[in-house]
C-alpha positions as CSV (number, residue, x, y, z in Angstrom):
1,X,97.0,75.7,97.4
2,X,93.3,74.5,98.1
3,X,92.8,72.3,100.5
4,X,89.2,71.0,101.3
5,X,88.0,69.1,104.9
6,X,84.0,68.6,105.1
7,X,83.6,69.2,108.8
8,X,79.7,68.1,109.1
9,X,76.7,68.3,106.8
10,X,76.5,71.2,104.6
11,X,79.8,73.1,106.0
12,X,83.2,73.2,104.1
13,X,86.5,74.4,105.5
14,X,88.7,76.3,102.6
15,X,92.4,77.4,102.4
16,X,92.3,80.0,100.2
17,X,95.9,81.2,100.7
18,X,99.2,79.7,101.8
19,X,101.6,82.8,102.5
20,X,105.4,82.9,101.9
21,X,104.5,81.4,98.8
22,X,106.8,83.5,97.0
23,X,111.0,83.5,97.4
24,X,112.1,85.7,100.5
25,X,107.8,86.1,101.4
26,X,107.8,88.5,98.8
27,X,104.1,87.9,98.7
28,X,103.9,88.6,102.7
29,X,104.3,86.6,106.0
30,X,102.4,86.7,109.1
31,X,98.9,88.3,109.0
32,X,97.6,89.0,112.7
33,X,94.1,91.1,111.2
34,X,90.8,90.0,109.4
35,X,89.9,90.6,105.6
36,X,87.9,93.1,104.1
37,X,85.4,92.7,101.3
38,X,85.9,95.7,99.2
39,X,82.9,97.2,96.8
40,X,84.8,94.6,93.6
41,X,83.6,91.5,95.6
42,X,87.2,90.5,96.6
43,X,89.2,91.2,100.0
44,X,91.9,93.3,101.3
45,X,94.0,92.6,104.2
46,X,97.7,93.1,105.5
47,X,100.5,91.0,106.8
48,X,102.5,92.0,109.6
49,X,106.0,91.2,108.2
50,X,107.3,89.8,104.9
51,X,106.7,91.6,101.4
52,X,109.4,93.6,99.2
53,X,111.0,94.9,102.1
54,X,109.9,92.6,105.2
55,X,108.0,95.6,106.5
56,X,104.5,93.8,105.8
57,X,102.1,94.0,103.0
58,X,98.6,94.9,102.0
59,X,97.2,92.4,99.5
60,X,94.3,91.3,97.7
61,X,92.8,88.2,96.9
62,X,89.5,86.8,95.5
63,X,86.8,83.9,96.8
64,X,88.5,81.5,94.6
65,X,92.1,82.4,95.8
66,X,93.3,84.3,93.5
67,X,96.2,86.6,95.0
68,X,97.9,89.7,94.6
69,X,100.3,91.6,96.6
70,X,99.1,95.4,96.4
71,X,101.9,97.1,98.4
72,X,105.5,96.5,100.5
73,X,105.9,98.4,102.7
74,X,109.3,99.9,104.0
75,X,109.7,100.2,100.1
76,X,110.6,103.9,101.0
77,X,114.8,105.1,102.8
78,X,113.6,105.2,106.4
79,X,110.6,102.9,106.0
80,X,109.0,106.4,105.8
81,X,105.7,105.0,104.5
82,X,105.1,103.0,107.3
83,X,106.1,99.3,108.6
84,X,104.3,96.3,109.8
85,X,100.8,96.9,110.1
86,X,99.2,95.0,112.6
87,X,95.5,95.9,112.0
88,X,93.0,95.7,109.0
89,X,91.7,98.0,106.3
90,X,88.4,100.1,105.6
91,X,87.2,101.5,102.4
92,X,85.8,104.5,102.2
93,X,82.8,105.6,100.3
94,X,86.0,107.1,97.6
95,X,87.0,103.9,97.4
96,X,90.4,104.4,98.7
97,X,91.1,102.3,101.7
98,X,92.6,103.5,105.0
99,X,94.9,101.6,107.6
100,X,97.8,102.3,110.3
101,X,101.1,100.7,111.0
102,X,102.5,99.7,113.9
103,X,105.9,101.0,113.6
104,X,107.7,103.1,110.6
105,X,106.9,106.4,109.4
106,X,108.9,109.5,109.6
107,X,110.1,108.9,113.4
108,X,109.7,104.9,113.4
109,X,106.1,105.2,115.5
110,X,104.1,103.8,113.3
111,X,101.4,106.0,110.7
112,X,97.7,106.3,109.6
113,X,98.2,106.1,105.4
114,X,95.4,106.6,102.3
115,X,96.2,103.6,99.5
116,X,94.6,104.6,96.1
117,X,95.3,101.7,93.2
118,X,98.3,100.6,94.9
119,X,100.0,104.3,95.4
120,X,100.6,104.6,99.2
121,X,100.2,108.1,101.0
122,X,101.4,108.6,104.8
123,X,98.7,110.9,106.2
124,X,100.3,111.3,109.8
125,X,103.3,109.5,111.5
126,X,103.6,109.6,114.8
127,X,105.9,110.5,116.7
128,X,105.8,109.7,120.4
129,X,103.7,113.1,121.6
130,X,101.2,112.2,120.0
131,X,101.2,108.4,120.2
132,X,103.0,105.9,119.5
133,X,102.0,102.6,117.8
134,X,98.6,101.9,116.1
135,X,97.9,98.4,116.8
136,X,94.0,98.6,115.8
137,X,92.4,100.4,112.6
138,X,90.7,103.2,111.8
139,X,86.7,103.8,111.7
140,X,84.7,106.7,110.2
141,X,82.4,108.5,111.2
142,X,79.7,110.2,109.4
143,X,81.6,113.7,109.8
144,X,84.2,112.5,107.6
145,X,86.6,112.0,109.9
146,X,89.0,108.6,110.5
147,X,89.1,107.9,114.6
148,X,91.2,105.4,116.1
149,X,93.8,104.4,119.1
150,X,97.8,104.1,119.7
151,X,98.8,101.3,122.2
152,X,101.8,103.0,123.4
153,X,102.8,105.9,124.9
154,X,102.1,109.3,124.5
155,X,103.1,112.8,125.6
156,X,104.4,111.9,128.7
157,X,106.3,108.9,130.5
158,X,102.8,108.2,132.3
159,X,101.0,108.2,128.7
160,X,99.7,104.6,127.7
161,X,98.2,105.1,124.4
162,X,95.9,107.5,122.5
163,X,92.6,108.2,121.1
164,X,92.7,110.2,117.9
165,X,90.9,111.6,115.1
166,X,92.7,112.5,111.7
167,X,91.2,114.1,108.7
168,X,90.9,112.9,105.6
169,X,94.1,115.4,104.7
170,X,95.7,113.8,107.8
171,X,95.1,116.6,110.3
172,X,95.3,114.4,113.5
173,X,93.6,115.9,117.2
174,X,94.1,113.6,120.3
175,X,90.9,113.1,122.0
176,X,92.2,111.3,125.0
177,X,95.5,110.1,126.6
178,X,95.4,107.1,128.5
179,X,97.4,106.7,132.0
180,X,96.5,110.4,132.8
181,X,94.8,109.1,136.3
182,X,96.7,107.8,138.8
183,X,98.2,104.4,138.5
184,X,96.3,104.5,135.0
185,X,92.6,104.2,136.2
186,X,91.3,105.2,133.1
187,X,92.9,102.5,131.3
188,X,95.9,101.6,129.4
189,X,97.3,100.1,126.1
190,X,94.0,100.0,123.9
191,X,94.4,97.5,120.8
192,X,90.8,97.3,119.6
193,X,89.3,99.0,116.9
194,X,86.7,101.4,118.3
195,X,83.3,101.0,117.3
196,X,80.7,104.0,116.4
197,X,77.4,103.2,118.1
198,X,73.7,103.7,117.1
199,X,74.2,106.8,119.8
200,X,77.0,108.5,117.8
201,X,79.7,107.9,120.8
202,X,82.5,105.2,120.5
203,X,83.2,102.3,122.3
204,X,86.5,100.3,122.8
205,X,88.6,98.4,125.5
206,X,91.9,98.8,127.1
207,X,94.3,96.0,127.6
208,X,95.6,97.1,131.1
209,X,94.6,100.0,133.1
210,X,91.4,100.5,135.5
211,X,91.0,100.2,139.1
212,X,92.0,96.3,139.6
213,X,95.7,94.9,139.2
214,X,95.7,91.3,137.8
215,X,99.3,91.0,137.0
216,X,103.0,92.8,137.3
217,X,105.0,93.2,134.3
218,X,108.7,92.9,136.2
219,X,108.0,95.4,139.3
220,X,104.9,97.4,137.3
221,X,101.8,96.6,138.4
222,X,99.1,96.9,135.8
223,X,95.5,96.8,135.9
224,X,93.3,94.6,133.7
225,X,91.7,96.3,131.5
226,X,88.6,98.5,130.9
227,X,85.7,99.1,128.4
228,X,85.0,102.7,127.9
229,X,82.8,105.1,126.2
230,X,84.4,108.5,124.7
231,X,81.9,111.1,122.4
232,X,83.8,112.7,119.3
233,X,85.0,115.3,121.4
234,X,87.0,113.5,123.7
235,X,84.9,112.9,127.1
236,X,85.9,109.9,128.3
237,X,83.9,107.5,130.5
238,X,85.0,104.4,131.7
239,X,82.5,101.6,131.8
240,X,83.8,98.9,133.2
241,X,87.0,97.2,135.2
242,X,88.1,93.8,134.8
243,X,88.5,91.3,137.7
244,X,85.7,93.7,139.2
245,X,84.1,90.1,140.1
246,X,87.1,88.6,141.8
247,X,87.9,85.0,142.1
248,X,91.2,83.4,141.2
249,X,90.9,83.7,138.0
250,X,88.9,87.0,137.6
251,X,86.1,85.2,136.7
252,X,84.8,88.3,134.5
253,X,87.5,88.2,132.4
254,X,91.5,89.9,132.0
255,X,92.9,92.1,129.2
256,X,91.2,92.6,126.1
257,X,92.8,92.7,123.2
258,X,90.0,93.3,120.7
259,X,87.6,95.5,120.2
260,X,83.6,95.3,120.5
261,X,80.7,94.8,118.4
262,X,76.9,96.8,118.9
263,X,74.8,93.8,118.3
264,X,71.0,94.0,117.7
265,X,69.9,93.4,120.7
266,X,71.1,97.1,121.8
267,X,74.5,95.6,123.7
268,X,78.1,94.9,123.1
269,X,79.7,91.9,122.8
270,X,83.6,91.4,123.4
271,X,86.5,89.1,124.3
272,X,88.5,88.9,126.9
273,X,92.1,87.2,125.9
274,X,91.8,85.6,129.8
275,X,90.0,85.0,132.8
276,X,86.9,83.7,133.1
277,X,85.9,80.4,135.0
278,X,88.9,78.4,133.5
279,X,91.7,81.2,132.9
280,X,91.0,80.7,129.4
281,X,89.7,83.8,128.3
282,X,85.7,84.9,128.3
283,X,83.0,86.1,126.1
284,X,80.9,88.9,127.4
285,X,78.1,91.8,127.0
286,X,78.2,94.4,128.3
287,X,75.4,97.6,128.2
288,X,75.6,100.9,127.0
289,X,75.1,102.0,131.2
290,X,78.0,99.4,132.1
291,X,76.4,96.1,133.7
292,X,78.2,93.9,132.5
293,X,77.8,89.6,132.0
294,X,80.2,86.7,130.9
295,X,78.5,84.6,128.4
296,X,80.9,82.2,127.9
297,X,84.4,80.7,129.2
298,X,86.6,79.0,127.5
299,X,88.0,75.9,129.1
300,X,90.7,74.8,126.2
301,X,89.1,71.9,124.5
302,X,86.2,74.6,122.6
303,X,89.3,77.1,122.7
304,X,91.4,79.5,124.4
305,X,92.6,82.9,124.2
306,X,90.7,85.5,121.8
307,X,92.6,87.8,120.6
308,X,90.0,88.5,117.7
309,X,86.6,89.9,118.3
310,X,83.1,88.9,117.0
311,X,80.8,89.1,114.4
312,X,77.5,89.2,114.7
313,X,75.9,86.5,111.7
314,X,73.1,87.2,108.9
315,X,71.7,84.3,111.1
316,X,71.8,86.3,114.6
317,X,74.5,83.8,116.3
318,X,78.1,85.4,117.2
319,X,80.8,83.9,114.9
320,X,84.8,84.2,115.9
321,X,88.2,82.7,116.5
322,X,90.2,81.5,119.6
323,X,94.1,82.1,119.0
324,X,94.8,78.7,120.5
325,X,93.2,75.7,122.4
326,X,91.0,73.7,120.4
327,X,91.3,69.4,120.1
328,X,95.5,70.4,118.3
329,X,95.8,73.5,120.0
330,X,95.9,75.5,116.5
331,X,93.0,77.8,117.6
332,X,89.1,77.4,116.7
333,X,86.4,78.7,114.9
334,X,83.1,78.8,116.8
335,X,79.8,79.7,116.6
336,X,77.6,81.1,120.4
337,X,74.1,81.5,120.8
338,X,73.8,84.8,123.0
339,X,72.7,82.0,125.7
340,X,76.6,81.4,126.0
341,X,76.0,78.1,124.0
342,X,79.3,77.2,121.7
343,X,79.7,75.5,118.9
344,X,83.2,74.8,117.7
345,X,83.2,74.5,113.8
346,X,86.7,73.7,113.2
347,X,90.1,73.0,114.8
348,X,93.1,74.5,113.3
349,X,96.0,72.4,112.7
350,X,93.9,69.3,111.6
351,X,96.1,68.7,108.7
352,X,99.6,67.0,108.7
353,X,101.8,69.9,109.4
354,X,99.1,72.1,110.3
355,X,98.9,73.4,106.3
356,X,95.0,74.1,107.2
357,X,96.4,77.6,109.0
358,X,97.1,78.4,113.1
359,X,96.5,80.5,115.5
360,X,94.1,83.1,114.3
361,X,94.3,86.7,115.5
362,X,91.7,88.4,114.0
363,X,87.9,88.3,113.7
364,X,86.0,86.8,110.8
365,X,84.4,88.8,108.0
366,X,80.8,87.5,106.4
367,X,80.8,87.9,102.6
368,X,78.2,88.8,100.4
369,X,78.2,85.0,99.9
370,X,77.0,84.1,102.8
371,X,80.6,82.5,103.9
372,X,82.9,83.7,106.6
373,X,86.6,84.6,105.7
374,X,89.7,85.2,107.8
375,X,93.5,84.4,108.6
376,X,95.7,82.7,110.6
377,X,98.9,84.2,111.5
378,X,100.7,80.7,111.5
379,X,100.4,77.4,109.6
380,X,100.3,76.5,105.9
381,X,102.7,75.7,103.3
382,X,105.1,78.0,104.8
383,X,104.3,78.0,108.5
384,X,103.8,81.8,107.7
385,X,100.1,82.2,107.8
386,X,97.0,81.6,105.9
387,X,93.6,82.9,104.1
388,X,90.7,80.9,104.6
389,X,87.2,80.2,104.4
390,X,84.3,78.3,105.9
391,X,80.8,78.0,104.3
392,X,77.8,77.0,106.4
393,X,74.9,77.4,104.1
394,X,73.9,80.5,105.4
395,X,73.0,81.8,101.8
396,X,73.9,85.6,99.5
397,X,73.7,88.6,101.5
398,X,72.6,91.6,99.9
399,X,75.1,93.7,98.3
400,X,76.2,96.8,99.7
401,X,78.3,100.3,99.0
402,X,81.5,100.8,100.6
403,X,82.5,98.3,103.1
404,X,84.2,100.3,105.9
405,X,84.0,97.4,108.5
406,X,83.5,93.6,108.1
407,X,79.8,92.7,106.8
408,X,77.7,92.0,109.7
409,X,74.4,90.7,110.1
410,X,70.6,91.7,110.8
411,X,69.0,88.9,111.9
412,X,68.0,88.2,115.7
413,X,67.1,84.6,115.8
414,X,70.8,83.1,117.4
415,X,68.9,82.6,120.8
């Protein structure tokens, strides 16, 4: 299941992984989030469907490839424990790791569950009044506390996702329900894991909402998204609109769909899934006061439509994935300069049958290694989604404890 394509000079593209490599996908089908390198060296990460049960998977695998399914869920009457998780794991400093599902639980709307050597725990399911599908993971805090989002509704018909905090022994207090201004001016439908920055409040994006309308979901208008700012106890501040700068194609950007990352330079940097100067979907920063820049727009050929975030390289350059676009339309990986310069590194689907992996949801994790790692949610073998990875001589990182969120870097020399 290793297939090898030198793309230039001292960089190597790896599938790791061919999914569905097992009758029925009993090994797991379809993984939409990133990897996590756990304190052993090797990586965790879910699939959205396949598994035991077809209700997704959490499995483990090592730099060399070598694979293990870790949990099914659904594997409970009900698919009490949970079903199709559509986000990544953390590990926390117990070394258990933590992650939601989407859907399943004990009222089928999705859960936040603890995994401990391969036992499974349901901490909270949801249940509608509270929220209703986890699309992103969880982050903690140095209080202890697990704080995350639901996409979908909440207490009310108005409601359009959560943010919550849960305790380690799954107490769960909402901080904020989205949709509570009129016509959902605080934002809507937040997918992206939040981030905890340097000033101890939390950062994330919506995927509709705010004060512009971009687009009309049958006779629903919906805005296009926001970036907001909300402290541990649940003041909300919203930072910024999409399609504030007009043009046809909101030439700031539309939706986001992933989540930010504090980079060393003090701001955030994000995708937007479209927009931008070609439709295609953006890169931006954005400050911790709101101002907000595009530093790149995808135009198709370099890539188009990140649904995955960033990561910020042990070299200082931003490192990530477009779902599609590219020279086979199978997605990219690329490398930006914080000057908006791209680099594509590879094009999905460059082998026969596209067995090198498509469409890539998720951002890219650095290993200790120095190599990047991800997945694709489509392509291999199996046309059921892939681990990879892609080495370009960036040389070991230092070990660390408990990694809660993918490795990122220090340096600040990606000009």
């Amino acid at each position: 299941m290793l297939g090898l394509a030198a793309l230039a000079q001292a960089q190597t593209f790896t599938t790791l992984y061919s999914f569905c490599s097992e009758a029925d996908c009993a090994d797991g089908a379809t993984p939409y989030a990133g990897l996590l390198q756990a304190t052993d060296g090797s990586f965790f990460g879910t699939t959205y469907t396949g598994g035991s049960n077809d209700g997704g998977t959490v499995f483990r695998i090592d730099m060399k490839g070598g694979f293990k399914t870790v949990y099914s869920f659904c594997s409970q009457t009900g698919c009490a424990d949970g079903s199709n998780p559509y986000a990544g794991l953390l590990q926390a400093p117990s070394r258990n790791f933590y992650g939601t599902t989407e859907s399943g639980g004990a009222a089928n709307a999705g859960s936040v569950f603890k995994l401990t050597s391969g036992t499974l725990s349901v901490l909270h399911s949801f249940d509608g009044s509270d929220g209703f599908s986890p699309y992103a993971g969880l982050v903690r805090a140095p209080d202890g506390n697990f704080y995350g989002t639901t996409g979908g509704s909440g207490s009310g018909a108005t409601i359009s996702g959560t943010v919550f905090k849960v305790t380690p022994a799954g107490k769960l207090t909402t901080l904020h329900e989205f949709c509570s201004k009129t016509n959902c001016t605080d934002g809507a439908n937040p997918w992206g894991v939040l981030v905890e920055a340097k000033d101890g409040n939390f950062y994330g994006t919506t995927a509709a909402g705010g004060t512009h309308v971009c687009k009309t979901r049958g006779q629903e208008k919906i805005g296009c998204g926001t970036i907001f700012r909300i402290t541990p106890s649940g003041k909300l501040t919203t930072l910024y609109n999409f399609c504030s700068q007009g043009g046809d194609n909101c030439t700031d950007g539309v939706t986001p769909f992933a989540g930010l990352v504090e980079a060393r330079d003090g701001s955030f940097y994000g995708t937007t899934s479209g927009g931008g100067a070609y439709a295609d979907g953006t890169v931006f920063r954005i400050t911790a006061k709101g101002k907000l820049n595009t530093v790149h727009s995808f135009q198709g050929a370099d890539g188009a439509t990140p649904y995955g975030g960033l990561l910020q390289s042990s070299d200082g350059y931003f490192y990530g994935t477009t779902t599609i676009g590219g020279a086979n339309n199978g997605g990219v990986i690329f490398k930006l300069a914080t000057t908006g310069k791209l680099t594509t590194l590879y094009d999905f689907c460059s082998q026969t049958s596209c067995t090198d992996g498509s469409f890539p949801h998720a951002a890219l994790a650095q290993a200790t290694d120095g190599s990047f790692y991800g997945t694709t949610s489509a392509g291999g073998d199996a046309d059921s989604g892939t681990v990879f990875s892609l080495s370009v001589s960036l040389g070991a990182l230092p070990k660390t404890g408990p990694a809660s969120k993918p490795m990122a870097a220090v340096s600040s020399t990606g000009k």
